[in-house]
Backbone as CSV, one residue per row, in Angstrom:
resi,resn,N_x,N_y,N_z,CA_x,CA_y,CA_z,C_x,C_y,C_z
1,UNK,-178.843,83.996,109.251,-178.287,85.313,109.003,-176.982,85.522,109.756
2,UNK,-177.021,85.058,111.098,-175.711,85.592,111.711,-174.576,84.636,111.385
3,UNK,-174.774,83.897,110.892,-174.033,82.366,110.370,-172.491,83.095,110.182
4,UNK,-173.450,83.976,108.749,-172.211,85.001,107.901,-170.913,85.377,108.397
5,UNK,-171.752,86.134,109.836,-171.232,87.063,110.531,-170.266,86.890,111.593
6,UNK,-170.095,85.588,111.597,-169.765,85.021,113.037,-168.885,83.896,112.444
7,UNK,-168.918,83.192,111.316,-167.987,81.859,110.988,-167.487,82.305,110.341
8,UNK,-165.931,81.669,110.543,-164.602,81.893,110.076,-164.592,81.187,109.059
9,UNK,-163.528,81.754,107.762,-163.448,81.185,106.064,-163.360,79.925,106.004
10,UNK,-163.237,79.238,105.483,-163.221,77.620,105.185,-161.823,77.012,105.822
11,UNK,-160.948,77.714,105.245,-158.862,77.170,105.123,-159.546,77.511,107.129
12,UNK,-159.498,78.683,107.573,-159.833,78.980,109.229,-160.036,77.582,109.890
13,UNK,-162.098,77.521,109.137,-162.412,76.847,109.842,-162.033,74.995,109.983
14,UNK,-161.249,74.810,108.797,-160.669,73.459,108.999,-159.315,73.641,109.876
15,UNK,-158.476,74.621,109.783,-157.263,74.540,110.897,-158.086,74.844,112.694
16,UNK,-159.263,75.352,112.870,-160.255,75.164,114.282,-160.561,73.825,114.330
17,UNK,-161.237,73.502,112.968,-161.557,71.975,113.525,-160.214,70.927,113.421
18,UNK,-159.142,71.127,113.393,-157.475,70.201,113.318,-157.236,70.213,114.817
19,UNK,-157.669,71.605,115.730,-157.235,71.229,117.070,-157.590,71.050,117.779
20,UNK,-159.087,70.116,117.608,-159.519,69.474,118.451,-161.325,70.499,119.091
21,UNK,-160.977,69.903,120.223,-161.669,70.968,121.246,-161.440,72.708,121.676
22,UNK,-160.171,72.275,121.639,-159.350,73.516,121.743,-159.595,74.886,121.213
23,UNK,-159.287,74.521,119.657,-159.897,74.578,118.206,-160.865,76.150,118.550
24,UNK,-161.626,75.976,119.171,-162.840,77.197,119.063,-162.461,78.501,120.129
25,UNK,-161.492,77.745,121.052,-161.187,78.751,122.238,-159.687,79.202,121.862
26,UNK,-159.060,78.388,121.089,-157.660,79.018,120.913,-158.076,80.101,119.446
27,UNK,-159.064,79.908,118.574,-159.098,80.824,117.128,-159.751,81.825,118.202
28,UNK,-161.115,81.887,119.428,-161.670,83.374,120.205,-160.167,84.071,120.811
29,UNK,-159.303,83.166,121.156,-158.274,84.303,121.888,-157.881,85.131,120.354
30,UNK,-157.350,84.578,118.926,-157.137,85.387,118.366,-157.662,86.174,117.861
31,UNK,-158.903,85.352,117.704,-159.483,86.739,117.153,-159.847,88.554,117.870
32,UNK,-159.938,88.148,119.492,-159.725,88.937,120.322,-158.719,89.880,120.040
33,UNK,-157.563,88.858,119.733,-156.346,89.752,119.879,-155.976,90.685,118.404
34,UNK,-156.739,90.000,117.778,-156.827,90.986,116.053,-157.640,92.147,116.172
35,UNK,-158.871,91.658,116.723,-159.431,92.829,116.962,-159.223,94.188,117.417
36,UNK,-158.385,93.803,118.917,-157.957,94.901,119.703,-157.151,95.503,118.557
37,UNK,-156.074,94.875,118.163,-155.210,95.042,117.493,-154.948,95.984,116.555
38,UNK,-156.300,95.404,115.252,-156.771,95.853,114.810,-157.417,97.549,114.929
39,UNK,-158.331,97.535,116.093,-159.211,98.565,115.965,-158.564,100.042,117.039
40,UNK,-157.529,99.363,117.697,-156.642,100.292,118.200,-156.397,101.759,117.835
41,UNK,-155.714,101.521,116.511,-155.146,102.696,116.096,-155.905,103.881,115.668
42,UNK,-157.203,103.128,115.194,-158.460,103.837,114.677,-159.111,104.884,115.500
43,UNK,-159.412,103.756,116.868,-159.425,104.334,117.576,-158.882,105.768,118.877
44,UNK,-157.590,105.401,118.620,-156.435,106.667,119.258,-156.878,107.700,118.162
45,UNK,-156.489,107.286,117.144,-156.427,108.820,116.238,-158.267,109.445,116.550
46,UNK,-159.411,108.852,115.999,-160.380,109.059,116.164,-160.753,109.696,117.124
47,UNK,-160.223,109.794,118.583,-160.592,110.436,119.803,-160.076,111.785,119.617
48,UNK,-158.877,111.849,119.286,-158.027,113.089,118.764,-158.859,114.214,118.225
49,UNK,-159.699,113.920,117.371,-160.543,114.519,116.390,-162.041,115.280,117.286
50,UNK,-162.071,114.800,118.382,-163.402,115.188,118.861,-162.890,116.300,120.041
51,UNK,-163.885,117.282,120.090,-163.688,118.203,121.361,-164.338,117.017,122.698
52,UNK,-162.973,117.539,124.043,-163.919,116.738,125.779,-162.255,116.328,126.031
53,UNK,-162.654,116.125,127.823,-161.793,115.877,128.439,-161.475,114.708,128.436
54,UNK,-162.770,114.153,128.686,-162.625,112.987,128.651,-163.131,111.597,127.711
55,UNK,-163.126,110.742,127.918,-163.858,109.822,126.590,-164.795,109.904,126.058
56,UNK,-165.898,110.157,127.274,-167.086,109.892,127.645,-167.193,111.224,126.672
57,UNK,-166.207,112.242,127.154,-166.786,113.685,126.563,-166.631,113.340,124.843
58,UNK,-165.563,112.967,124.699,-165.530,112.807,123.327,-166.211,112.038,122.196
59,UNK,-166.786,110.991,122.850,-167.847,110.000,122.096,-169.371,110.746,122.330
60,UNK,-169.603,111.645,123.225,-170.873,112.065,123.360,-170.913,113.102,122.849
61,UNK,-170.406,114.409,123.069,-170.360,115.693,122.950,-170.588,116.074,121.115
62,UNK,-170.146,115.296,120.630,-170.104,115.431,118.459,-170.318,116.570,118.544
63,UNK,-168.907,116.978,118.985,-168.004,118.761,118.552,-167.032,118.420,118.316
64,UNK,-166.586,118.441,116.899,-164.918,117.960,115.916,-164.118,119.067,116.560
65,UNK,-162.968,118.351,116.736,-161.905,119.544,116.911,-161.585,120.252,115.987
66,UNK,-161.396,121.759,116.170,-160.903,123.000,115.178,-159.863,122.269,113.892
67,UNK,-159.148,121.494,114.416,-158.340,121.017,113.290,-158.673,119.998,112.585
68,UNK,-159.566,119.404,112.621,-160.451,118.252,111.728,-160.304,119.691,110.171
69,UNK,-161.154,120.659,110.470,-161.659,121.295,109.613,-160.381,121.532,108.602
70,UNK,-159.419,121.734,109.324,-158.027,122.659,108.503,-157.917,121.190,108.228
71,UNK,-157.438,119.864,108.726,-156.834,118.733,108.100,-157.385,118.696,106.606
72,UNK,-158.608,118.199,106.967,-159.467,117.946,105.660,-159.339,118.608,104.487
73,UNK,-159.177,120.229,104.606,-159.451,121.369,103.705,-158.056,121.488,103.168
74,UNK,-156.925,121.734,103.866,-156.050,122.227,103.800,-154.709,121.018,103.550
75,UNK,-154.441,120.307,104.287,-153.131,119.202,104.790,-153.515,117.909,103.574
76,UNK,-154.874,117.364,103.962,-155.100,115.753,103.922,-155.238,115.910,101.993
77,UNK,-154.478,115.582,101.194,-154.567,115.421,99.878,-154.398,114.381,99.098
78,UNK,-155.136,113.641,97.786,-154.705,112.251,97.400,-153.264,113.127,96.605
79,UNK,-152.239,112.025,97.310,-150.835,112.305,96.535,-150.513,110.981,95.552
80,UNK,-150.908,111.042,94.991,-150.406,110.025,93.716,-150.182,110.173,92.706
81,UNK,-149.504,109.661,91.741,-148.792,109.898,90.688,-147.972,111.522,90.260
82,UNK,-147.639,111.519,91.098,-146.858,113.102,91.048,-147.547,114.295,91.434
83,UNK,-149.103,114.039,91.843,-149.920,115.310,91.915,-150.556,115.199,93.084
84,UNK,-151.336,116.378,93.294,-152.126,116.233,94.580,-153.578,116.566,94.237
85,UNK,-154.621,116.080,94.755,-155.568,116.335,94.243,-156.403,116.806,95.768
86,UNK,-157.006,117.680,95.995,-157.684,118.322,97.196,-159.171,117.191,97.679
87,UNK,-159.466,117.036,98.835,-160.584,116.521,98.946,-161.872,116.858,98.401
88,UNK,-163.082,116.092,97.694,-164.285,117.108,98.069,-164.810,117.305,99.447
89,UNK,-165.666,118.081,99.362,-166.378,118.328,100.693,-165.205,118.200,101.992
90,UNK,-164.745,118.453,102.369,-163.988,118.351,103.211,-164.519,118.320,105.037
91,UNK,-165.416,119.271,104.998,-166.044,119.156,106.172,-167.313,117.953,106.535
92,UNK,-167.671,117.705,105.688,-168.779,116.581,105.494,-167.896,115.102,105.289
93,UNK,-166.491,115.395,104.627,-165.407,114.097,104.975,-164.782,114.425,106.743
94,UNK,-164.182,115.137,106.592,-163.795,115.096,108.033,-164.562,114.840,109.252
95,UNK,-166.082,115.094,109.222,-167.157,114.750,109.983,-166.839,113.129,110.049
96,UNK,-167.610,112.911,108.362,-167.579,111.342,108.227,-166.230,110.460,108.665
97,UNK,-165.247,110.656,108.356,-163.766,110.081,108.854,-163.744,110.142,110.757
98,UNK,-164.177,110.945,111.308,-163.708,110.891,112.634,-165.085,110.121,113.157
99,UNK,-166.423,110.471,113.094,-166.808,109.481,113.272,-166.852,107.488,113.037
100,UNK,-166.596,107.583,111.875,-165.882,106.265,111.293,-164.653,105.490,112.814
101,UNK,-163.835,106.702,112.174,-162.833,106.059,113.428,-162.834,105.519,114.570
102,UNK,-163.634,105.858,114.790,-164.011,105.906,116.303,-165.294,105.047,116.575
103,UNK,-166.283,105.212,115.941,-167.457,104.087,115.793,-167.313,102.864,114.818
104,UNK,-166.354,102.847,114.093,-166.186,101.266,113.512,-165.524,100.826,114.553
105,UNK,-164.105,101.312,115.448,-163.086,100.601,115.887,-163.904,100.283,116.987
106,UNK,-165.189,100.782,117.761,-166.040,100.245,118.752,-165.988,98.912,118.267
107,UNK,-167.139,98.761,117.093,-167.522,97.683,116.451,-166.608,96.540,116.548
108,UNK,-165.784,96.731,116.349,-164.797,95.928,115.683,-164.379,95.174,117.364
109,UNK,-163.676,96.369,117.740,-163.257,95.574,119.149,-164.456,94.998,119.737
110,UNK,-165.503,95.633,120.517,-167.079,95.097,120.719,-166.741,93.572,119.961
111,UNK,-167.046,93.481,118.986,-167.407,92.119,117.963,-168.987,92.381,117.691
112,UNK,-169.387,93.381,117.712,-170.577,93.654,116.982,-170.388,94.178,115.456
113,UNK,-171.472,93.528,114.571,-170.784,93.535,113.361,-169.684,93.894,113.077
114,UNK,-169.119,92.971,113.121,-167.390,92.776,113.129,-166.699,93.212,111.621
115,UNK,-167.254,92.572,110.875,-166.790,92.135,109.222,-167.022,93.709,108.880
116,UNK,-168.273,93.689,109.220,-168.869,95.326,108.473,-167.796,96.523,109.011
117,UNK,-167.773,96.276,110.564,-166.658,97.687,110.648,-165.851,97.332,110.308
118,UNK,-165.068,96.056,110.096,-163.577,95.674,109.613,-163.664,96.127,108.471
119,UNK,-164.745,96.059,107.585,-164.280,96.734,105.771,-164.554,98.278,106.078
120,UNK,-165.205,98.806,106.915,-165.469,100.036,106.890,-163.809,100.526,107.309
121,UNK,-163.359,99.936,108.077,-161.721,100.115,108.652,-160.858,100.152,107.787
122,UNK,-161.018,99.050,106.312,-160.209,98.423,105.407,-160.493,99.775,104.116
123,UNK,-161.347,100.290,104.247,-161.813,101.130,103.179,-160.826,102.400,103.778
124,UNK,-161.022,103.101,104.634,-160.627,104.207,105.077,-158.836,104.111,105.140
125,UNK,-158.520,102.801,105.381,-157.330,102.702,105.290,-156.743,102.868,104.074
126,UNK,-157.567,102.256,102.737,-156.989,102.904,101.552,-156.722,104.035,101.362
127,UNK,-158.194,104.900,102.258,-158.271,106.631,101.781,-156.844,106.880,102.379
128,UNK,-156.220,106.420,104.026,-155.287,106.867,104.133,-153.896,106.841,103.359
129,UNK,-153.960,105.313,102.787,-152.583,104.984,101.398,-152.651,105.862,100.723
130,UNK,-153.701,106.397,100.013,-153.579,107.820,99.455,-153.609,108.875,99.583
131,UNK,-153.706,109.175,101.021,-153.510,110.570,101.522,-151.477,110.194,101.675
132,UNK,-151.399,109.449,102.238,-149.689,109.348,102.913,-149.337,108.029,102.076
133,UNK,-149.035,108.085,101.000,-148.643,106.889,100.411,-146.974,106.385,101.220
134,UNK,-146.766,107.015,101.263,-145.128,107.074,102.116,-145.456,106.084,103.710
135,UNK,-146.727,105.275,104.067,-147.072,105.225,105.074,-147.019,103.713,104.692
136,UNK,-147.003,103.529,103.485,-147.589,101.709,103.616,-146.520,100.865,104.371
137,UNK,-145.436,101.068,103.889,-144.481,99.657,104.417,-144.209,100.192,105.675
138,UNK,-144.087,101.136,106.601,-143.790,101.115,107.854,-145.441,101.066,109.148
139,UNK,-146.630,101.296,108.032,-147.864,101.470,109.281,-149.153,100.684,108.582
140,UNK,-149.171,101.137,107.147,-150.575,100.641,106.558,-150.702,99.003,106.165
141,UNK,-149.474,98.760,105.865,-149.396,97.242,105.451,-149.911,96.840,106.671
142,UNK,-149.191,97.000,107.753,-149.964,96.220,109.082,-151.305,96.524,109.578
143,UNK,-152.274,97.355,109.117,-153.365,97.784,109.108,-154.219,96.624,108.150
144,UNK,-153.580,96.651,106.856,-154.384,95.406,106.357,-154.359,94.703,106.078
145,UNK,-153.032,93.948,107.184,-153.069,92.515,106.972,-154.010,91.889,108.372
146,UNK,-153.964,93.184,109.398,-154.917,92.842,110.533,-156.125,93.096,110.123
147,UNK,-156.728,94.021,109.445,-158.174,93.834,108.975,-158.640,92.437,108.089
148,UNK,-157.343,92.176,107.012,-157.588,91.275,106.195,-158.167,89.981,107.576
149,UNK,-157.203,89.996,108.544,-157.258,88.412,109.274,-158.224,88.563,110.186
150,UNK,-159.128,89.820,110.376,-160.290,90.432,111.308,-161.711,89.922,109.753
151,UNK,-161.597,89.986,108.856,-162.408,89.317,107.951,-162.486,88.008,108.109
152,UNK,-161.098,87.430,107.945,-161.146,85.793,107.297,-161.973,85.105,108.758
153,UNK,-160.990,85.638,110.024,-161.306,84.810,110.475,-163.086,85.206,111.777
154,UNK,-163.295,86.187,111.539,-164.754,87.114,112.132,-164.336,86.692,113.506
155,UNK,-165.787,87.409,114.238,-165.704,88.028,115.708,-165.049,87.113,116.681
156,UNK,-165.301,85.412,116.288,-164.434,84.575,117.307,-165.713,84.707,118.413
157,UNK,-165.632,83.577,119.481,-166.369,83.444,120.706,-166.568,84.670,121.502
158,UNK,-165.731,85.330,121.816,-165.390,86.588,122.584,-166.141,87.583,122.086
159,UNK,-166.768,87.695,121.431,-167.938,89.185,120.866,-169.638,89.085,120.708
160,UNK,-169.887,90.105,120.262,-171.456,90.318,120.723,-171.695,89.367,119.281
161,UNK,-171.155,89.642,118.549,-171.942,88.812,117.021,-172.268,87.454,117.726
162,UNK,-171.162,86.444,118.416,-170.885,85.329,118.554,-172.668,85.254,119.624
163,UNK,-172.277,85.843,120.716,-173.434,86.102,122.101,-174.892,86.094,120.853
164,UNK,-175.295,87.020,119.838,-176.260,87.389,119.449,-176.291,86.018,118.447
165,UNK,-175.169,85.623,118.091,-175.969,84.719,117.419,-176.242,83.179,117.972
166,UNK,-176.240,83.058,119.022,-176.522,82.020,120.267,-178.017,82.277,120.193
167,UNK,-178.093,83.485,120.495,-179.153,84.099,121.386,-180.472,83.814,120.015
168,UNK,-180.056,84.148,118.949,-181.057,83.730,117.976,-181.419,82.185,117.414
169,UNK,-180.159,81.270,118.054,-180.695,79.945,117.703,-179.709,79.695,117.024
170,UNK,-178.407,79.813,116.422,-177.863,79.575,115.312,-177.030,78.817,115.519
171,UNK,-176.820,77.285,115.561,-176.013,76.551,115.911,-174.501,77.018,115.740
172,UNK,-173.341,76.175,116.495,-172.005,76.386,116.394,-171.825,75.891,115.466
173,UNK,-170.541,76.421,114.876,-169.821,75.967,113.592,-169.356,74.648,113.263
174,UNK,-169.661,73.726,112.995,-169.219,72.751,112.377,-168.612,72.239,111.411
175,UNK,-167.419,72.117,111.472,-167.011,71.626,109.718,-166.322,69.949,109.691
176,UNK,-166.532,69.422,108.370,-165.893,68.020,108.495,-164.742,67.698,107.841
């Protein structure tokens, strides 16, 4: 099961196995560094969204800030093809979106189910192409070309997937 979750795509895992030994510790630094990378931004905005002083307050407390409500209802609209179309539910999205943010980009950085928050990341990022289409070539493109390379190449040595799937028996990756 964790096989999935934890080994990098095929094209990956033959350029890991080209460098040797190395190979497994030079693809964990990147993938590390995609991750962070990756789950960064999600994360900043996501904290934004919660009432507390501090982190701790904001990941515990699940009291949305006053302006979640107005974003959602009011601001956040699909703008495409010349029109705007209003969210449904807006408060039950804005709930769902700030939690997202903030509990995938855990995931993701963590390396606990990695892949899963990376598409949960990759999904929301569309919702954002269509809220701010005006956003792709200066912010969103780089959003999913780092999720895309947080898929291909998964959690890398450095995360809990990698640890958990030790811990269940699941041999290292091998390819020939």
């Amino acid at each position: 099961m964790f096989h999935a979750l934890t080994a990098p795509i095929s094209p990956v895992a033959r350029l890991m196995h080209s460098l040797g030994a190395a190979g497994p510790w030079v693809l964990a630094v990147v993938a590390l560094f995609l991750r962070v990378m990756a789950a960064t931004p999600f994360w900043k905005s996501g904290l934004t969204k919660w009432q507390g002083d501090t982190v701790m307050e904001k990941l515990f407390s699940f009291e949305l800030s006053p302006s979640v409500s107005y974003l959602f209802s009011s601001e956040y609209k699909i703008r495409q093809f010349g029109g705007e179309i209003s969210l449904p539910f807006p408060d039950l999205l804005g709930l769902l979106a700030s939690l997202g943010e903030v509990w995938l980009a855990v995931l993701v950085f963590l390396g606990l189910l990695t892949r899963l928050g990376a598409l949960g990341l990759f999904g929301m990022t569309i919702v954002i192409q269509l809220v701010y289409p005006e956003g792709f070539f200066w912010l969103h493109a780089q959003w999913f070309v780092l999720l895309i390379l947080v898929l291909a190449i998964g959690p890398g040595r450095f995360s809990l997937d990698w640890l958990l799937s030790r811990m269940a028996g699941q041999p290292e990756v091998r390819t020939a």
